[in-house]
N, C-alpha and C positions, 0 to 999 in steps of 0.2 A: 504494500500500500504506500504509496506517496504521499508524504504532506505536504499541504498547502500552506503556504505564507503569505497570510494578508499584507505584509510590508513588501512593497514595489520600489527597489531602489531606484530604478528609472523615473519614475514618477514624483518621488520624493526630489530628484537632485531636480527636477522639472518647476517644481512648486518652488524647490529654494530659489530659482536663479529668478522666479518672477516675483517673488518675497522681495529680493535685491533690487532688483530694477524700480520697483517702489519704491522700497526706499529711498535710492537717487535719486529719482524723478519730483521728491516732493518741493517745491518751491520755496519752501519754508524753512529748508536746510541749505539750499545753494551758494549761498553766498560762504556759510560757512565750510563745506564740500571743498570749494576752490580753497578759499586760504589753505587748507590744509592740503589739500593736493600740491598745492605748488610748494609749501613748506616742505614736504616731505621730498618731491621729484628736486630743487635744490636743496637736500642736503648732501654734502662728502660722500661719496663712496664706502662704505663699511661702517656709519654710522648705526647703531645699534638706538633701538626706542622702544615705546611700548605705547599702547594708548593710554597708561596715566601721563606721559607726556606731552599725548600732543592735548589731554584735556588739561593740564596744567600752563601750557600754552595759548589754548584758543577755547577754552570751558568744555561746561557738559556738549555733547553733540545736542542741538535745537531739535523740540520735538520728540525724538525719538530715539532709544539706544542703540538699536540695531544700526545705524548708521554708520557709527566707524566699524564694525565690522564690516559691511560695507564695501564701505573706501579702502578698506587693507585689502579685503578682496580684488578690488580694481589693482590695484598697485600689484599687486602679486602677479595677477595676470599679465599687466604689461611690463613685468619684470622690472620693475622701479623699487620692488622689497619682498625679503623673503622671511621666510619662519624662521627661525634658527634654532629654539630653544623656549622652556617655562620656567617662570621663576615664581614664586609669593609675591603678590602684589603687595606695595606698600601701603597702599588705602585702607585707612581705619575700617571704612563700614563695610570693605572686605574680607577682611576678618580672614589675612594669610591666605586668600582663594589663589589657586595659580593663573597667570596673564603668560601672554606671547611676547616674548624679545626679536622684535622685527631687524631685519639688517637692509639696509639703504643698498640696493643691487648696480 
């Protein structure tokens, strides 16, 4: 007998990337998007970050948290930054959760 698996990875990665593009798209984070896009596309080569930096820099993402996931997404994809590694987030009301140390490509 086969069993069946209600989970469709296909569909799932389908749903996330139209999740994404929502997010992008909403006008109400754009301006903010950019600065940080372009913050991040000039910095140094092997420049090491995390998102408590770029919110320490330019605040909470507007609107919506998913957003700088998001945007590292974007960057990733165009090869502007990569994963490298997890550490304990420094943020209080994260309480040691691990975050992503991104590297400037």
């Amino acid at each position: 007998m086969i069993q069946q698996t209600l989970f469709d990875p296909a569909e799932s990665q389908r749903r996330k990337e139209i999740g994404i593009d929502l997010v992008l798209q909403n006008p109400r984070t754009a301006e903010w998007q950019a600065e940080v896009m372009t913050y991040v596309m000039g910095m140094p080569r092997d420049t090491r970050f995390t998102a408590e930096d770029i919110c320490l820099l330019f605040g909470e993402p507007p609107c919506h948290a998913n957003t700088m996931g998001a945007i590292f997404r974007v960057l990733a994809r165009k090869k502007f930054a990569e994963k490298i590694y997890y550490r304990p987030s420094n943020k209080k009301s994260r309480h040691g959760g691990v975050i992503r140390v991104w590297r400037r490509t």
